[in-house]
C-alpha positions in Angstrom: 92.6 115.5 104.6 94.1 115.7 108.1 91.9 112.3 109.2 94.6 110.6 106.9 97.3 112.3 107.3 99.4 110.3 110.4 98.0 107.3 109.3 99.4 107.2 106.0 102.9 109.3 107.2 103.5 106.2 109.3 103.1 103.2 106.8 106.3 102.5 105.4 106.6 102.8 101.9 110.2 103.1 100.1 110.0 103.3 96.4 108.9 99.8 95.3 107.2 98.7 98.2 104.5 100.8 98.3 101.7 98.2 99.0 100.7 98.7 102.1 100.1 102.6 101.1 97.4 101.6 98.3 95.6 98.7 100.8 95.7 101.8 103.0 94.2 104.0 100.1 92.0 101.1 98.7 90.4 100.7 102.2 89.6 104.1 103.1 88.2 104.7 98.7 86.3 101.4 98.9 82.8 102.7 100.0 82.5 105.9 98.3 81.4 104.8 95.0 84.3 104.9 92.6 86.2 102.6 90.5 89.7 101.3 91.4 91.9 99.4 89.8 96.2 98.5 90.7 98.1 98.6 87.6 101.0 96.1 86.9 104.0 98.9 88.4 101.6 99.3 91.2 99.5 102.5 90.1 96.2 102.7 91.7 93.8 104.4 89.0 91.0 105.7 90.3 87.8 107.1 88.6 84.9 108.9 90.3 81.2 110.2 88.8 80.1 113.5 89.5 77.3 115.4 88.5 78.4 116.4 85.1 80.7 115.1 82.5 83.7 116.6 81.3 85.1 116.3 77.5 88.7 116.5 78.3 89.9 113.8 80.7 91.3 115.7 84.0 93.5 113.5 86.1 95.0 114.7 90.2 98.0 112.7 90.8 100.2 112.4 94.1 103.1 109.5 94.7 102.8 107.1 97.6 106.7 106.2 97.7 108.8 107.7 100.1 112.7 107.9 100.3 114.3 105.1 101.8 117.2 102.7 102.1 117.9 99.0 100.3 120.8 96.5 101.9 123.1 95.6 99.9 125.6 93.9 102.0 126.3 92.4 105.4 130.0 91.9 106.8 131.4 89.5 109.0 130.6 91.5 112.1 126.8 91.6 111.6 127.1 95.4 110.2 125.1 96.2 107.2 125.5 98.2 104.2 123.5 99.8 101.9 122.6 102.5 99.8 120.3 105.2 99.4 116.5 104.8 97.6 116.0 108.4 96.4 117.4 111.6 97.0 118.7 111.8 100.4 121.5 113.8 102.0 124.2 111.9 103.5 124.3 114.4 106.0 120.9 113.4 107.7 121.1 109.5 107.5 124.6 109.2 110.3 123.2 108.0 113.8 119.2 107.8 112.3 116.8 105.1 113.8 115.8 103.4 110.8 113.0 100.3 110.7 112.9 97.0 107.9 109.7 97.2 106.5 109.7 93.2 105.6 109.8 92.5 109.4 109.3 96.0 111.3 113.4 95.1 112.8 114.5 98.4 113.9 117.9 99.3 113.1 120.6 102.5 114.0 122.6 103.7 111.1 126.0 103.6 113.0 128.0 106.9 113.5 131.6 107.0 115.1 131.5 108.8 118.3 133.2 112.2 117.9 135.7 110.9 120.9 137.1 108.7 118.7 137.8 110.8 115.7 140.5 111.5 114.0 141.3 115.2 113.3 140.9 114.4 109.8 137.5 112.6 110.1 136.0 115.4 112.8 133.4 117.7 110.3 133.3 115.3 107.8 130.5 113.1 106.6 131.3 109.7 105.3 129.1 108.5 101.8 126.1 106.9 102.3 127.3 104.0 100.5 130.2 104.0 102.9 127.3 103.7 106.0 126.2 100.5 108.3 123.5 100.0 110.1 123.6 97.8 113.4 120.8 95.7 114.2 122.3 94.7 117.2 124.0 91.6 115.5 126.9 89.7 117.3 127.9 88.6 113.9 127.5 87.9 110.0 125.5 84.8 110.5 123.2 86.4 113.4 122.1 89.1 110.7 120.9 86.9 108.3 118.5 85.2 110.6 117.0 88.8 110.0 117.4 90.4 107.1 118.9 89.5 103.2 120.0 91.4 100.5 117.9 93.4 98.7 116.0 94.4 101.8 114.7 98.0 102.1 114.4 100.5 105.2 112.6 104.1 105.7 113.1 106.2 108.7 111.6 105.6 111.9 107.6 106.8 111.7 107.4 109.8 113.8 104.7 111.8 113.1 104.1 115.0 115.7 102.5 118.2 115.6 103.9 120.9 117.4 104.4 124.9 117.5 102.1 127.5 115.7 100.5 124.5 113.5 103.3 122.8 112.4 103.3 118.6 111.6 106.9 116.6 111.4 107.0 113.4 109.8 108.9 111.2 107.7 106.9 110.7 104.4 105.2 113.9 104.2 106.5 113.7 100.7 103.5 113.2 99.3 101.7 111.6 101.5 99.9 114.3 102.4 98.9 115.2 98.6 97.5 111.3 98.6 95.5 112.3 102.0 94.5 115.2 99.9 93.3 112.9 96.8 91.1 110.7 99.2 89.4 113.4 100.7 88.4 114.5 97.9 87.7 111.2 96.2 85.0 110.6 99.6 83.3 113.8 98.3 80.5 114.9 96.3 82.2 115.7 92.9 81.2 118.6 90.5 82.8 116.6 87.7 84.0 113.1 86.4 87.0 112.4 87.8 90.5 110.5 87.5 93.0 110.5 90.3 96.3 108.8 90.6 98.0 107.6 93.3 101.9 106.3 92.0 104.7 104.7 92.6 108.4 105.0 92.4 108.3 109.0 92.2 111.5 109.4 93.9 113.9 107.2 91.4 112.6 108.6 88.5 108.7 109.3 88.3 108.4 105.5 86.7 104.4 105.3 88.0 104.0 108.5 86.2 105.4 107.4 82.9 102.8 104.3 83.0 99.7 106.0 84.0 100.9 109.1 81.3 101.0 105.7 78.3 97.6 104.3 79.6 95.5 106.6 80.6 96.4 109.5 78.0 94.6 112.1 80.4 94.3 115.7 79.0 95.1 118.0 82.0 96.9 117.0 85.2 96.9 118.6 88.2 100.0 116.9 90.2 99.6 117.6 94.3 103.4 117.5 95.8 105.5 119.0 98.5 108.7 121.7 97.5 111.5 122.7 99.0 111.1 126.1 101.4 114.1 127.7 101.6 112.6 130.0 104.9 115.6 128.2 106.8 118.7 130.2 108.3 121.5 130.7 105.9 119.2 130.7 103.1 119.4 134.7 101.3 115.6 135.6 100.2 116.8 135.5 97.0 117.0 132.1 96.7 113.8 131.3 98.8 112.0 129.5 96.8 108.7 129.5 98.7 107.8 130.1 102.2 106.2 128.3 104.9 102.9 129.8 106.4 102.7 131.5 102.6 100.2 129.2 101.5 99.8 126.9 98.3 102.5 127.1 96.1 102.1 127.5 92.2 105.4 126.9 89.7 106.1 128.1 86.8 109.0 126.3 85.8 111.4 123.6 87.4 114.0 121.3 85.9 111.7 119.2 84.0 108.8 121.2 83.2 107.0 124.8 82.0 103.6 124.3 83.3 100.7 125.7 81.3 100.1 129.4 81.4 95.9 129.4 81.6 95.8 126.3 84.2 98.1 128.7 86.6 96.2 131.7 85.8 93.0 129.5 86.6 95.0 128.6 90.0 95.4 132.1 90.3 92.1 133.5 89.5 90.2 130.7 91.9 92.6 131.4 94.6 92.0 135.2 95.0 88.5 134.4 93.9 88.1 132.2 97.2 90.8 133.8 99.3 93.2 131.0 99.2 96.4 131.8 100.7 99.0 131.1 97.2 102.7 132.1 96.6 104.8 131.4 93.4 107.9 129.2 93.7 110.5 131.5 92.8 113.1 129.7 91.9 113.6 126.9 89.3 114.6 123.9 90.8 113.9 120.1 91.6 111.2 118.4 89.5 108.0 115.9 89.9 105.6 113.6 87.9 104.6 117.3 86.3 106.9 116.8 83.6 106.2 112.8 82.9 102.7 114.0 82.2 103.4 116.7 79.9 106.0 115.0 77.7 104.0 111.1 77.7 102.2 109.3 75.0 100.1 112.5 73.8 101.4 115.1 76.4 99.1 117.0 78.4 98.7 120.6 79.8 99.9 120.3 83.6 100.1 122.0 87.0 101.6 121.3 90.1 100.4 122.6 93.5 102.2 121.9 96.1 103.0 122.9 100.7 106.0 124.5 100.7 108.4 121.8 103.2 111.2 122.1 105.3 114.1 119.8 105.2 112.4 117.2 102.8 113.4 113.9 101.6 114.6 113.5 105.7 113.1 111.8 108.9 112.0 115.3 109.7 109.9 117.2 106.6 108.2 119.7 108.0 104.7 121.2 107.0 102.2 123.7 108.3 98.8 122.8 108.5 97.4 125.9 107.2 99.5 125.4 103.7 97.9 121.9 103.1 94.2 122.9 103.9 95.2 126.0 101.0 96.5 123.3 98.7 93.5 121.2 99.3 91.1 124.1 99.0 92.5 125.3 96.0 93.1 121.3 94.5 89.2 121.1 95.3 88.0 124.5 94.1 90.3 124.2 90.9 88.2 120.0 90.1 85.1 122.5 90.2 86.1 124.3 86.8 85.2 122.2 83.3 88.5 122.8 82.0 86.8 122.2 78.4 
């Protein structure tokens, strides 16, 4: 998993434009045997024999699309707006290095020096439709030798390990759980295998919905990152999961109840194996988990995820030891039949 991991944190990838993430997928899947095919939203489908045949169809699904930013308009002094792609907090996009992924331009999202600030704008953040982002353009004709409308832009690849095993990156969201699905993919499988690798997980889980319709799978493991709430100012109460805990099983978020005997499975193989695990405590966000369950015929799902600090921002953060659990546990769990 971790011979993918930078590479694949550093493509840029906003939802929509998540090509060069599959060419990156397709070329490191290529020569291990499997079948691959790019559905018409952009879906890379992906089978893979193993030893043994299953009777229920058992599909591992991580998004490649990361948070990002589209232009939507440039002024007369060069300055340009836009708007968000995803859930992102305004607070963490004023003053960012950002980069066009049409034309690698690199770009600062422009903040007002707190010199010049009025009392009343001093501890405030502005909207991020309110936001520009300078290019370094002289004027309005200048920028459009560089970039249109309709352009999009993620934060500046900056992927770093440091500390007691820790990795920071843009895009860890969930590109590690695609780093996790290749791995395994260029393995020896126990059983027949489907894996998915979507797009446009972050407005809406729209891959999801697609492969959900075609491929009618029966059980669905989906791999993601979740919000750790191990940050000050955070009560343990509302902790939802821990960093350095281990994998993290859910229960229940916003859009889904996942299936009693696939967590008890997780939770069985796990202390079976000696797989760091934690619940997530607390029922929040949502992923492709609940796409799955509610599409075409529905399925029985599960979502294992890292637990991640300040996700959806240039700086998620992730311990190395909680991915190798979730990719032990992903890999141990594709051992079991599930017939």
């Amino acid at each position: 998993m971790k011979r993918y991991l930078k590479k694949y944190c550093d493509i840029l990838g906003p939802s929509g434009m998540e090509d060069a993430v599959r060419e990156a997928i397709i070329a490191d899947i290529k020569d291990s045997g499997c079948e691959y095919k790019t559905d018409a939203v952009g879906n890379l489908l992906v089978f893979k024999k193993g030893k043994k045949s299953r009777a229920k169809k058992v599909l591992f699904s991580a998004h490649m699309d990361e948070v990002g930013f589209m232009v939507k308009y440039i002024d007369e002094q060069g300055y340009i707006l836009f708007d968000a792609i995803g859930g992102v907090d305004r607070r963490v996009v004023s003053g960012r290095r950002l980069v066009f992924c049409e034309s690698n331009l690199p770009g600062v999202v422009a903040s007002k020096a707190v010199h010049m600030q009025t009392p009343e704008e001093k501890g405030k953040c502005e909207a991020i439709s309110s936001m520009h982002i300078d290019i370094g353009a002289s004027d309005r004709e200048t920028a459009l030798k560089y970039v249109s409308i309709g352009d999009c832009a993620t934060f500046v690849p900056n992927y770093e390990e440091f500390g007691d095993g820790m990795v920071c990156s843009k895009a860890l969201d969930d590109r590690f759980g695609c780093a996790i699905l290749v791995a395994m993919i260029n393995s020896e499988l126990e059983y027949d295998t489907y894996f998915a690798f979507n797009t446009c997980e972050e407005v809406g889980c729209d891959g999801a919905k697609e492969v959900a319709h075609n491929l009618r799978p029966d059980v669905v493991v989906v791999i993601e990152t979740t919000t750790a709430g191990d940050i000050l100012g955070v009560p343990k109460s509302k902790c939802a999961c821990q960093v350095g805990s281990g994998a993290v099983l859910s229960i229940m978020d916003r859009s889904t109840i996942y299936d009693q005997g696939l967590l008890e499975a997780a939770v069985e193989i796990a202390t079976e194996k000696n797989i760091k695990w934690q619940y997530k405590n607390v029922i929040a966000g949502g992923n492709e988990a609940g796409e799955y369950q509610r599409g075409a015929e529905g399925a029985k799902v599960l979502a294992i995820s890292a637990p991640a600090r300040y996700i959806h921002s240039q700086s998620n953060v992730l311990k190395m030891s909680d991915m190798e659990a979730v990719a032990d546990l992903v890999s141990a769990l594709n051992e079991r039949s599930f017939d």
